[in-house]
N, C-alpha and C positions, 0 to 999 in steps of 0.2 A: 399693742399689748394683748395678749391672750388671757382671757378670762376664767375659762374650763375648760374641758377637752374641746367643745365646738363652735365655744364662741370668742368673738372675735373683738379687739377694740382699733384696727390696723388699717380705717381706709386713709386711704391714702389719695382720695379727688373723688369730687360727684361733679359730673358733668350728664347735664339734662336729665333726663329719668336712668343713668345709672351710675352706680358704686363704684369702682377702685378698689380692692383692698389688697394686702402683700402679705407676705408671711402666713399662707394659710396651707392648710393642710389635711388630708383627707376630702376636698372635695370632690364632687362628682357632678358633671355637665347634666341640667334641667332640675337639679339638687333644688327644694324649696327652703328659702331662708328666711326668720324671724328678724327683723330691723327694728330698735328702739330706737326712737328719736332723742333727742336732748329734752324735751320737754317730755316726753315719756308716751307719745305716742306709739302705737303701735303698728307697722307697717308688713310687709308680706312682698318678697321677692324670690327671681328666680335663676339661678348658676349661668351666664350665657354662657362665658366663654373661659377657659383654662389656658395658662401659661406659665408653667416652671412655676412660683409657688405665689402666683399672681392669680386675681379670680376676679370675671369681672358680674355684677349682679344688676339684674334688669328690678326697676321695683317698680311694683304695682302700689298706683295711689298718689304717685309724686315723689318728688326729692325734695321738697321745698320746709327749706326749717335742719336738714340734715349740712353737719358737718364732720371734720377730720379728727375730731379730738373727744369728743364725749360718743358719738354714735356708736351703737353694741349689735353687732351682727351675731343670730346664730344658725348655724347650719343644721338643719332635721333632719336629715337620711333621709327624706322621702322627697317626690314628685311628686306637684303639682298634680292636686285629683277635682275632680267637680261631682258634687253631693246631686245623686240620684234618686227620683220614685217620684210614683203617682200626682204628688204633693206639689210637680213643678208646673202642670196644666194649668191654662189659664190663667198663668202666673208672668210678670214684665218683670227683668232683672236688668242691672246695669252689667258692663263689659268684666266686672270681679263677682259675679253672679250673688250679688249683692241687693236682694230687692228695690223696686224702683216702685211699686204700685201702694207704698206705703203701707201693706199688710208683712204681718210677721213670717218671718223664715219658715220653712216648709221644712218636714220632720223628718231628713233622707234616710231611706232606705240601705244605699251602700253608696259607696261612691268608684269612680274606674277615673287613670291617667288621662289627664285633656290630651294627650297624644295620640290617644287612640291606640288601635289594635289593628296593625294593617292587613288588609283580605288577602288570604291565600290566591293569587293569581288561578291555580286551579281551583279552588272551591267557588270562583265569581262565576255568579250566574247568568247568561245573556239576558238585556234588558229584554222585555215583554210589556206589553199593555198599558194604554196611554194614559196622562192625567188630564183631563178634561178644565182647560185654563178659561174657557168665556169668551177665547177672543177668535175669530172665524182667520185671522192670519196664521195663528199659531198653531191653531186644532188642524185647519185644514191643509195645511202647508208646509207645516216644517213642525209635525205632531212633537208635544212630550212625551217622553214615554219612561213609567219606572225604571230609577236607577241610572240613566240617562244627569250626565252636564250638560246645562243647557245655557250659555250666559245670552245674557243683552248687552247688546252695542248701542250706548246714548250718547249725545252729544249735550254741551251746557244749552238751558232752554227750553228742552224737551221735554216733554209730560211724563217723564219715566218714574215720578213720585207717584203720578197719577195714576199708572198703569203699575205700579206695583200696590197703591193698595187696594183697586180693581180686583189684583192675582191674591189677594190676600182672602178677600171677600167672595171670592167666584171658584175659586179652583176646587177641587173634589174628583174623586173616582166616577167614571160610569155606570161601576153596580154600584154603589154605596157602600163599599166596606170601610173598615176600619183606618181613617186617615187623620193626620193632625200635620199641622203647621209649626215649621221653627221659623222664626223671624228674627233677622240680625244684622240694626240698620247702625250705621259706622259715620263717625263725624258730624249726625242728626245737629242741625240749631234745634234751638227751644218751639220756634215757631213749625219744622217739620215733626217732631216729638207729640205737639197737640194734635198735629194733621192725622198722623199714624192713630196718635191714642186712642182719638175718637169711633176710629175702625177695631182695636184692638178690642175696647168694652162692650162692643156689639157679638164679637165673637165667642163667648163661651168660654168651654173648657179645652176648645179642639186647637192650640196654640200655645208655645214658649216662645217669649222672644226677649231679647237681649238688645237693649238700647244703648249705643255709646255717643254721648253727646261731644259735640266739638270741644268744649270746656273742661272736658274729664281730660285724665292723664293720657295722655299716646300709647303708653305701655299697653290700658286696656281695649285698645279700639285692636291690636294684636293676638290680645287675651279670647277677647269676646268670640268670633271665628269659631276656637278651639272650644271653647266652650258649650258652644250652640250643637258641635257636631258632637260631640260626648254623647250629649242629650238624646240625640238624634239617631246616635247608634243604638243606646239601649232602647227607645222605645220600638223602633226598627227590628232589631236581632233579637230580642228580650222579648216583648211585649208584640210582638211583630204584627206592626203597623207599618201602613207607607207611609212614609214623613217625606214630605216638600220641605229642602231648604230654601228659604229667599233671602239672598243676604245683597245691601244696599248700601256701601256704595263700596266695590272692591280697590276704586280709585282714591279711598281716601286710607284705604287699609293699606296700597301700596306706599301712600306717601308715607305712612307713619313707618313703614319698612326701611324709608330710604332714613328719615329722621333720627333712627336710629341705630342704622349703616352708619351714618355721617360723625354722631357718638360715638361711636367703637372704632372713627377713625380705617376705615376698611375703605380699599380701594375701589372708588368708583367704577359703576358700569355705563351702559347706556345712559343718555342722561341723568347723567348723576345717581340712579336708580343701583343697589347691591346688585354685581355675579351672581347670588344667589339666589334670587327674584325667584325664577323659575321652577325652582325647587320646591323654597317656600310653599309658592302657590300652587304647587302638585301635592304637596301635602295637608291641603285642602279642600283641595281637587276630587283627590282620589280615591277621599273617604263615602263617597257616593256610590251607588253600587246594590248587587244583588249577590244572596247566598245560597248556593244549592242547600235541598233541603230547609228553607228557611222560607218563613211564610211575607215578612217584612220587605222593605227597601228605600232607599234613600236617595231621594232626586235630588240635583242641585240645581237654580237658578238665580245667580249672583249679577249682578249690575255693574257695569263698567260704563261709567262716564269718559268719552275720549277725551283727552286733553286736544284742543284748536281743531277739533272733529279727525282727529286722526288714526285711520282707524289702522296702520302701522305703527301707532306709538308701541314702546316697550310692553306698557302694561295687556293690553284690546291684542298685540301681536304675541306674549306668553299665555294669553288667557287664550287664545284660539290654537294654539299648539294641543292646550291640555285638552279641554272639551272636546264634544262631539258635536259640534257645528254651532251656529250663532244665531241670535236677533236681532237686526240692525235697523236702527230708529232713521228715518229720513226727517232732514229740514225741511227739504222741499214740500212734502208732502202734510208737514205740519202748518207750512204756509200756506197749505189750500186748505187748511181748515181740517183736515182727515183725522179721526180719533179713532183706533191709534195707529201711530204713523211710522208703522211697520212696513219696512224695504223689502218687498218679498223676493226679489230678485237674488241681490246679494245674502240671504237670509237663508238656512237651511237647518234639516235638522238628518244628522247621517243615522241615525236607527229609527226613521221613520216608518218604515218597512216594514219593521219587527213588531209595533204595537199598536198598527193600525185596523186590526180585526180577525177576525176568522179570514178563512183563504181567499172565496168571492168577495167579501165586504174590502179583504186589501185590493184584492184586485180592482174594484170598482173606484175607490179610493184615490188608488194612486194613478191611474188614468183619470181621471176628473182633474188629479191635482196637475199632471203635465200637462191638460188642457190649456188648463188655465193659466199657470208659466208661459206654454208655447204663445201663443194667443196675446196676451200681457208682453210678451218681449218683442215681439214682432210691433205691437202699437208704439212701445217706447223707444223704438231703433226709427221705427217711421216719423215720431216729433221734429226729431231733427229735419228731416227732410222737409216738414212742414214750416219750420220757419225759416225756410230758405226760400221754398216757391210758391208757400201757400197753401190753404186749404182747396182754394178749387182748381189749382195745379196736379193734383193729383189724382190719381186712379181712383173708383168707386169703391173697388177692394181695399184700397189703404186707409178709404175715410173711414167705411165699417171699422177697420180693425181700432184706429183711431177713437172711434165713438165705445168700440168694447174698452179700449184702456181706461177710455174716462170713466165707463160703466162700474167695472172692475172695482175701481176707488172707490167711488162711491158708493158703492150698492156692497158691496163684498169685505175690503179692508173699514173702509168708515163703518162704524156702529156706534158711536158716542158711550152713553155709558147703560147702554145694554146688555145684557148677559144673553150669550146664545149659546144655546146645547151643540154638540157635535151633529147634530141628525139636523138640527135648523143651519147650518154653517152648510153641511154637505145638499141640501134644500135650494138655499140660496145660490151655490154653485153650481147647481143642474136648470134651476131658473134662469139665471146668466146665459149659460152657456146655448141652451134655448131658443134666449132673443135673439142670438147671432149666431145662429145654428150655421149658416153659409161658412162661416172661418174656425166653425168649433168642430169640424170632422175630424 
């Protein structure tokens, strides 16, 4: 039954978080829709999908309590927007940017489409100049650098909680200009939620972030994402700051993708995961980035748990098409105790080049940095060899290099939970390199 011109009494099935409805008319695909419940709640959904005079509606909040006979859909003519300004600093919202810190709504300024505004291919600026993350793998290795996708590769088990709120606590520019933090952690228990909190209350005013707990609706562990990076452009392009995104865990963001595939009855991909996976996740991707003429920019560092450590599953194998190279967590190296237990080998970062310093400072830079590769890979090709014929089966040069690989670990990758400046990491690597000057030429 048709109500007024836009609203609607017509679904016709709710299965899992979405609508049904027929007989509808005038919609438009990302169209935001008003849902009254039966008991008179109020709900907020959004157009997925269009077909001849079929419309199917994603709702944020739940389905639970909605049926086929009193439920009142209406259609607004607008898209889905997220309320912007000042007011959002230092502020924790849940995945419907719905405050979570128990203080009142923030007074926005304007608000802009959670789709964003995609960068003119010609107006992106090449990344430049690195963000200074604490950790002597990352800085010295496989550098971040503004504007720059950078994900991590973790396995279940892993200290990746650990070492993100480390990056939450440690990260910042070189000179100290004008940076803030989005934080946007996806399928959190209660019990990671207080992990995080704890770090968030310490932080100030220099952070947004956006908490979707396991127990919230799926819908907005999809929502949240989209949300965070809104945020993230205006203060970026607008207010032109460099914003670090860190969003945790993209594995649970892609399950809710499939969850929702599986609802809309869409032909499976790779296990079981949407065709569209890939897409999706470049259009989250790709919101990252630099603007000519524009003083801001927007890093990305998002968290990919592999499912059975695989670092070819669907999700770890699209997330590395889109970005610009990875970081990849070792078990082994967690089982020696190594904090944190970053694979530097398989581990890279492709615009390291571009924001590692003035000209001599790269240059210096990055010959330190293939020292140490070189050096490191030559010891870890030689283990084997060692547990075949032994330690004193071998050459004198292999045991050195051997003793640098253990060095390496220890002295260089392990730091526990210490913060080291890029000048103490680049320090530490010239000490190294040093003590075993014989194999460091």
């Amino acid at each position: 039954m048709r109500l007024s011109e836009h609203s609607y009494r017509t679904v016709s099935a709710v299965r899992g978080p979405l609508l049904f409805l027929n007989r509808v008319f005038q919609a438009r695909l990302g169209e935001l829709v008003n849902i009254t419940a039966p008991d008179g709640r109020a709900l907020t959904g959004e157009v997925l999908k269009l077909s001849a005079d079929q419309v199917l509606v994603q709702v944020f909040g739940g389905t639970h309590g909605l049926d086929t006979k009193t439920t009142t859909v209406r259609f607004s003519d607008a898209v889905m927007r997220a309320p912007l300004g000042p007011g959002c600093l230092g502020r924790v919202f849940d995945g419907s940017f719905r405050p979570r810190d128990e203080l009142p709504m923030f007074v926005p300024e304007k608000s802009m489409p959670v789709t964003g505004a995609p960068i003119n291919p010609v107006a992106r600026a090449h990344p430049e100049e690195f963000i200074e993350t604490g950790f002597s793998a990352i800085d010295g290795l496989s550098t971040l650098i503004k504007g720059q996708k950078l994900p991590i590769f973790s396995c279940a088990g892993l200290p990746a909680r650990e070492m993100t709120d480390q990056l939450l606590r440690q990260s910042r520019l070189p000179d100290g200009g004008p940076f803030v933090l989005v934080f946007v952690a996806l399928g959190l228990t209660h019990f990671e939620y207080q992990f995080y909190r704890q770090t968030l209350a310490h932080m100030q005013s220099r952070f947004v972030a956006f908490i979707n707990l396991a127990d919230d609706p799926v819908v907005e562990r999809l929502l949240a994402p989209r949300l965070a990076l809104t945020v993230a452009e205006e203060l970026a392009f607008q207010q032109e700051m460099d914003v670090l995104v860190i969003m945790t865990d993209m594995t649970n963001y892609c399950d809710a993708l499939r969850e929702i595939s599986t609802a809309r009855e869409e032909l499976p991909g790779r296990r079981g995961y949407p065709g569209h996976m890939y897409s999706d996740l470049a259009s989250l991707y790709e919101r990252a980035g630099r603007i000519h003429n524009r003083k801001g920019s927007i890093t990305l560092l998002p968290t990919v748990t592999m499912p059975e450590d695989d670092i070819t599953h669907p999700i770890s194998d699209l997330t590395g098409y889109i970005t610009e190279g990875q970081i990849v967590l070792s078990r082994e190296l967690h089982q020696k105790g190594i904090y944190p237990p970053v694979d530097v080998l398989p581990s890279l970062s492709r615009l390291m080049q571009y924001g590692i310093g003035k000209e001599q400072t790269r240059q210096d830079h990055r010959e330190l940095a293939n020292r140490l590769y070189r050096n490191y890979a030559k010891g870890c090709d030689l283990r084997r060899l060692e547990a075949v014929v032994g330690r004193d089966g071998m050459l004198a040069e292999d045991r050195h290099l051997l003793d640098f690989a253990d060095a390496f670990e220890s002295d260089f990758v392990h730091q526990g939970e210490t913060r080291r400046s890029m000048t103490e990491t680049l320090d530490t690597a010239v000490l190294l390199l040093e003590k075993f000057c014989e194999v460091a030429k």
